[in-house]
C-alpha positions as CSV (number, residue, x, y, z in Angstrom):
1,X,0.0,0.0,0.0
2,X,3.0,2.4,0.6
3,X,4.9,2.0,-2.3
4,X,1.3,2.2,-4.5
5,X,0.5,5.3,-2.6
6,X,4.1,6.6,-3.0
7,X,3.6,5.9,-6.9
8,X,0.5,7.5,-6.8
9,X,1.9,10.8,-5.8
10,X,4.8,10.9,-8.1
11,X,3.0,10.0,-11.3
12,X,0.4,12.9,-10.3
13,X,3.1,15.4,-9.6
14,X,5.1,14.6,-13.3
15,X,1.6,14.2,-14.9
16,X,1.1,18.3,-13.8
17,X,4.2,18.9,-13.7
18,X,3.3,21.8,-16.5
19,X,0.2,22.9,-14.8
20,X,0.1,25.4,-11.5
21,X,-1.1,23.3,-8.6
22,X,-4.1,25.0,-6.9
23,X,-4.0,22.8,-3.5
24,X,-1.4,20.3,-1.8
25,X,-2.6,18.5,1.1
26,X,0.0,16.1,2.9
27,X,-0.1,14.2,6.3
28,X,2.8,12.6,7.5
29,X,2.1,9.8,10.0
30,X,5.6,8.4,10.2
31,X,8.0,8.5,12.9
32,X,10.9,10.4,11.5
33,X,13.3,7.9,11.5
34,X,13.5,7.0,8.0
35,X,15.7,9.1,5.9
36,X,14.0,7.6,2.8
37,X,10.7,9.1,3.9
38,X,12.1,12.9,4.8
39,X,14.0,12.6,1.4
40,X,10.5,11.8,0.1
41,X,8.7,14.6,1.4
42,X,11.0,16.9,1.2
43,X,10.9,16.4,-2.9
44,X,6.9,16.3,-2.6
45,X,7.0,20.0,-1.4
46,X,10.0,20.9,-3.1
47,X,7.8,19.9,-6.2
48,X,4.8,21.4,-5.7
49,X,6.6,24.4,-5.0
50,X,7.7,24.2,-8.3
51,X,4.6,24.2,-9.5
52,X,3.6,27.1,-8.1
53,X,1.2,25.6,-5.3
54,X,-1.5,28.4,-3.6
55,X,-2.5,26.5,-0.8
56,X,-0.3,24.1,1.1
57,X,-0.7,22.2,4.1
58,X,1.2,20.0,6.2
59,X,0.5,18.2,9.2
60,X,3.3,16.0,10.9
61,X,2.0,13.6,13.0
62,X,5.2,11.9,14.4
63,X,5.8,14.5,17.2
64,X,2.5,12.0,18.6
65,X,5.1,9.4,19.0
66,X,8.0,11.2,20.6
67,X,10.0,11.6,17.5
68,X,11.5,15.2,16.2
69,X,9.3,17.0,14.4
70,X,9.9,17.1,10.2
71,X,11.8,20.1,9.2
72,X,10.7,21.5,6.1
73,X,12.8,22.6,3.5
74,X,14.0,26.3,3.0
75,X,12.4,27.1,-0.3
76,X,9.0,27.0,1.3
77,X,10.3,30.8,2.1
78,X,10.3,31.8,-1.4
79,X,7.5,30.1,-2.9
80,X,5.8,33.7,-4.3
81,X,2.5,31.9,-5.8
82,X,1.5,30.5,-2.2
83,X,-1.6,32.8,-0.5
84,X,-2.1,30.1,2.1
85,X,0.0,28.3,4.0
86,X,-1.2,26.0,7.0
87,X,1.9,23.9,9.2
88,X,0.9,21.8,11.9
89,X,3.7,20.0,14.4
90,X,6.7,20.8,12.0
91,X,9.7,22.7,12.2
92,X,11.3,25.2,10.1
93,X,14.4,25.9,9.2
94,X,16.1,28.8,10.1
95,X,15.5,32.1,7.8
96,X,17.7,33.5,5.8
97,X,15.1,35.6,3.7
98,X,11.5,35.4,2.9
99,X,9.5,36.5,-0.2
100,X,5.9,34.8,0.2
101,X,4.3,38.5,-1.7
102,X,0.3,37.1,-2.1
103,X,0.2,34.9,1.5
104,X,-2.9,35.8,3.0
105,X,-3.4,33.0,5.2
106,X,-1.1,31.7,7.7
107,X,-1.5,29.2,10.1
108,X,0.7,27.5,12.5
109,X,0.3,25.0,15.0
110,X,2.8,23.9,17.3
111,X,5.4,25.1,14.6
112,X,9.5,24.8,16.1
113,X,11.6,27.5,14.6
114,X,15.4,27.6,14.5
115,X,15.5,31.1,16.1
116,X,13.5,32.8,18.2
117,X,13.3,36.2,15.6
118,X,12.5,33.9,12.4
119,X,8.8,33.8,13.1
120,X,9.1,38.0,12.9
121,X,11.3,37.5,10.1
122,X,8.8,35.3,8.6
123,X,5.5,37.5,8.7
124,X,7.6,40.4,7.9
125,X,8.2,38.6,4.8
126,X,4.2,38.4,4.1
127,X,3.6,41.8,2.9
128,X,-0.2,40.7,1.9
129,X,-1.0,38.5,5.0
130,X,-4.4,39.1,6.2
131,X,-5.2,36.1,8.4
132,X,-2.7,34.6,11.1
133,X,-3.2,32.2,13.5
134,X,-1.0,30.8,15.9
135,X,-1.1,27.7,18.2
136,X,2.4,27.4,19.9
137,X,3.3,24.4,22.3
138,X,6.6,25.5,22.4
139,X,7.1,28.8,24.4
140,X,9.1,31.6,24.0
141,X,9.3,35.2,25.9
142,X,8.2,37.3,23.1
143,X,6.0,37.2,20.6
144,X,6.2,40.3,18.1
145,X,3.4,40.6,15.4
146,X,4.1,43.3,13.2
147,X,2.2,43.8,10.1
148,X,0.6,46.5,7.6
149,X,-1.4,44.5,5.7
150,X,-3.5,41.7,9.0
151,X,-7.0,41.6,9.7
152,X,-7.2,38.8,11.9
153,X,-4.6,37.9,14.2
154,X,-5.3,34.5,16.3
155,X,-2.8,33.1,19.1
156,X,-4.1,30.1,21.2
157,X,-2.0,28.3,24.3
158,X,-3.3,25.0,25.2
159,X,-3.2,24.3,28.9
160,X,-1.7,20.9,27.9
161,X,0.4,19.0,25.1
162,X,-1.2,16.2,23.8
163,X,1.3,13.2,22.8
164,X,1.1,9.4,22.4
165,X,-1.6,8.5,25.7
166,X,0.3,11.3,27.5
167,X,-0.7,14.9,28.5
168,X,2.1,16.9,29.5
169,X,1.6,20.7,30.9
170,X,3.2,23.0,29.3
171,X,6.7,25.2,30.6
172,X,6.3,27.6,33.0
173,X,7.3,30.6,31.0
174,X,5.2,33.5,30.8
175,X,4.9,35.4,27.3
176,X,4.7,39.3,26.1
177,X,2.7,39.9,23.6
178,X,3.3,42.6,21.8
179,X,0.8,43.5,18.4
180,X,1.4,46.4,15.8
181,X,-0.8,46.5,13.2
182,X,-2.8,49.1,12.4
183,X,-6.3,47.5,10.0
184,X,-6.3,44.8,12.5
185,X,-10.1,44.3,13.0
186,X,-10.2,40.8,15.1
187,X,-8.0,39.8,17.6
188,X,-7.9,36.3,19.6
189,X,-5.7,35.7,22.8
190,X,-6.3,32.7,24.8
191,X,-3.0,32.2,27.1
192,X,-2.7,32.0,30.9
193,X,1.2,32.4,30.5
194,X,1.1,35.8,29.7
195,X,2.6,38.4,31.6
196,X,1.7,41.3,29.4
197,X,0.3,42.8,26.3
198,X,0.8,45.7,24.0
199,X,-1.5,46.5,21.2
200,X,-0.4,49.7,19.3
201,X,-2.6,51.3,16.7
202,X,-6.0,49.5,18.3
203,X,-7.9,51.9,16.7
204,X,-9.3,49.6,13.4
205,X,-10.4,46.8,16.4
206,X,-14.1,45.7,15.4
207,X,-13.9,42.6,17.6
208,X,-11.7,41.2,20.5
209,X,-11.9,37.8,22.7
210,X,-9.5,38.4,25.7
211,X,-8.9,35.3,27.8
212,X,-5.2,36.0,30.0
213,X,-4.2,35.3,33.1
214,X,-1.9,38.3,34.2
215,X,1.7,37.5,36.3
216,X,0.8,38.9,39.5
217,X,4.6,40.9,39.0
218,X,3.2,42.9,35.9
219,X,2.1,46.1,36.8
220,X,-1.1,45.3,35.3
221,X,-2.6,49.0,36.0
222,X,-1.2,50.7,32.8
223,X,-1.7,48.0,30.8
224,X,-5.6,47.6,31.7
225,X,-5.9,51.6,31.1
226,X,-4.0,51.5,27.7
227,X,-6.5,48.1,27.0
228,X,-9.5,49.6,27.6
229,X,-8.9,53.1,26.0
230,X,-7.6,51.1,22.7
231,X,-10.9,49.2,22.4
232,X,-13.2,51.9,22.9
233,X,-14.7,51.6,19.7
234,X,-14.3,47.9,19.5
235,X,-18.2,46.6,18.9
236,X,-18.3,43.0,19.5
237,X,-16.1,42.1,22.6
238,X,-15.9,38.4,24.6
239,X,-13.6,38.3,27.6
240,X,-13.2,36.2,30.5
241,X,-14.2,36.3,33.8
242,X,-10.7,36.6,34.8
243,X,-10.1,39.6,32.8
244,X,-13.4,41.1,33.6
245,X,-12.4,40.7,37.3
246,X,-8.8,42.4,36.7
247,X,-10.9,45.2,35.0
248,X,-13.4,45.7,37.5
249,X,-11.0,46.2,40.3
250,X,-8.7,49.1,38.3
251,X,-12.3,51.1,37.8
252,X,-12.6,50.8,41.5
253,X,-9.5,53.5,40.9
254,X,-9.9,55.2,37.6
255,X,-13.5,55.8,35.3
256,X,-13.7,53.6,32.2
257,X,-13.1,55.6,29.0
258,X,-16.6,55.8,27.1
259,X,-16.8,52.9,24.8
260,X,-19.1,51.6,22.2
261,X,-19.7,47.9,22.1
262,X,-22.7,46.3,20.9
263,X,-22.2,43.2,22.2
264,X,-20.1,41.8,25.4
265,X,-19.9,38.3,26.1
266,X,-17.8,37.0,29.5
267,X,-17.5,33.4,30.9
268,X,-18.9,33.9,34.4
269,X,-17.9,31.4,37.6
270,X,-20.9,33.5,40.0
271,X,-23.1,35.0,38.3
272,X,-24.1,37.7,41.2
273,X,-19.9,38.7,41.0
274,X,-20.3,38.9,37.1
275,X,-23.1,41.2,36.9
276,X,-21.4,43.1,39.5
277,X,-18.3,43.4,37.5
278,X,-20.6,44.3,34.3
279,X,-22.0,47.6,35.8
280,X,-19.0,49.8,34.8
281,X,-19.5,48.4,31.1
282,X,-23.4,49.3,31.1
283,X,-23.0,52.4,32.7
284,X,-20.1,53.8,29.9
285,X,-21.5,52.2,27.1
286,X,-22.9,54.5,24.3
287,X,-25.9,52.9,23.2
């Protein structure tokens, strides 16, 4: 069944190999060992890369098993006909430059990098990305989004790492967020490791879902004031009730700037504490 599936792919690839490949799908559910099968792939992607692929995506599976993850090859970083590109459990190599001019869509989950900057180097690289979402496992202190061209922007902590019958929690490291983009219109954050956040140009926000724990060590009282008067005009907003609580107690200091949103949604663990914690929202909203 391997070798017919193997055959399979290669007589597809040299049948179109003078045609532009609109979508390339590929799971790997080896175990990394075999150098035959990393050769494999890595001339699969190289190929279709070749063939000027638009949408790609890759999902390793072996990092189930214990095994290092696959590491792509480096001309997936100058493949200018891709406008989405979606990695799950792989690693990259490390960046030397980056030219992906129509990738709207990027999505990574669990992706390893070389370096700790090539993920900045990377989206800097994306100079039409409109859509990123991120799923790390792996942590690091800082993650910088910075970005003309995003809409969307999407980053996602699991509590746990899911391997082979084993859940593992993840390092204790806490993680600065900091986000410059200035059309950014929906942001996601869902990570009880942060220690801090920094939106700059908030003002294109339509919607936001908050859901961070704070270090207790962060002084947490700028950053709630520059939060709030960012998303002021921000209409559809879902935050939770650990946030809400972290808001509630700075307003016992300082007046909530007048805001506008339409809708508010908040995970609540008492609901007499929640409403509570809601009055300041109803009472600056501008309905």
């Amino acid at each position: 069944m391997y070798y017919q599936y193997v055959r399979f792919v290669d007589r597809f690839l040299r049948f179109n190999r003078n045609y532009q490949i609109e979508y390339f799908k590929l799971s790997y559910p080896g175990d990394g060992s075999s150098e035959r099968e990393v050769d494999l792939l890595k001339r699969w992607i190289d190929t279709v890369i070749q063939l000027k692929v638009k949408d790609l995506d890759f999902f390793d599976y072996s990092w189930e098993w214990g095994f290092d993850n696959f590491q792509l090859p480096s001309t997936i970083y100058i493949c200018e006909s891709l406008v989405s590109l979606k990695l799950s459990t792989v690693t990259l190599p490390s960046v030397k430059s980056v030219s992906l001019p129509f990738l709207r869509v990027l999505k990574l989950g669990a992706v390893k990098f070389a370096d700790h900057l090539d993920l900045e180097t990377l989206i800097s690289g994306c100079t039409a990305l409109e859509t990123l979402a991120i799923r790390f496992f792996d942590r690091v202190q800082v993650l910088q989004v910075s970005s003309q061209s995003l809409l969307s922007f999407t980053h996602v902590a699991p509590k746990l790492v899911f391997t082979h019958a084993v859940r593992k929690p993840l390092a204790e490291k806490d993680l600065s967020i900091v986000i410059d983009a200035p059309r950014l219109e929906y942001l996601k954050l869902s990570d009880h490791q942060t220690s801090s956040f920094i939106i700059k140009n908030p003002g294109s926000l339509v919607a936001v879902d908050i859901d961070i724990n704070l270090s207790s060590g962060f002084d947490s009282r700028n950053m709630i004031r520059d939060f709030l008067v960012g998303i002021s005009s921000v209409k559809n907003m879902t935050i939770s009730s650990i946030i809400l609580k972290i808001i509630y107690d700075y307003l016992r200091c300082e007046p909530l700037p007048p805001h506008s949103v339409i809708y508010i949604s908040c995970m609540l663990s008492s609901t007499t504490t929640g409403l509570k914690c809601c009055q300041p929202f109803l009472r600056s909203a501008q309905i």
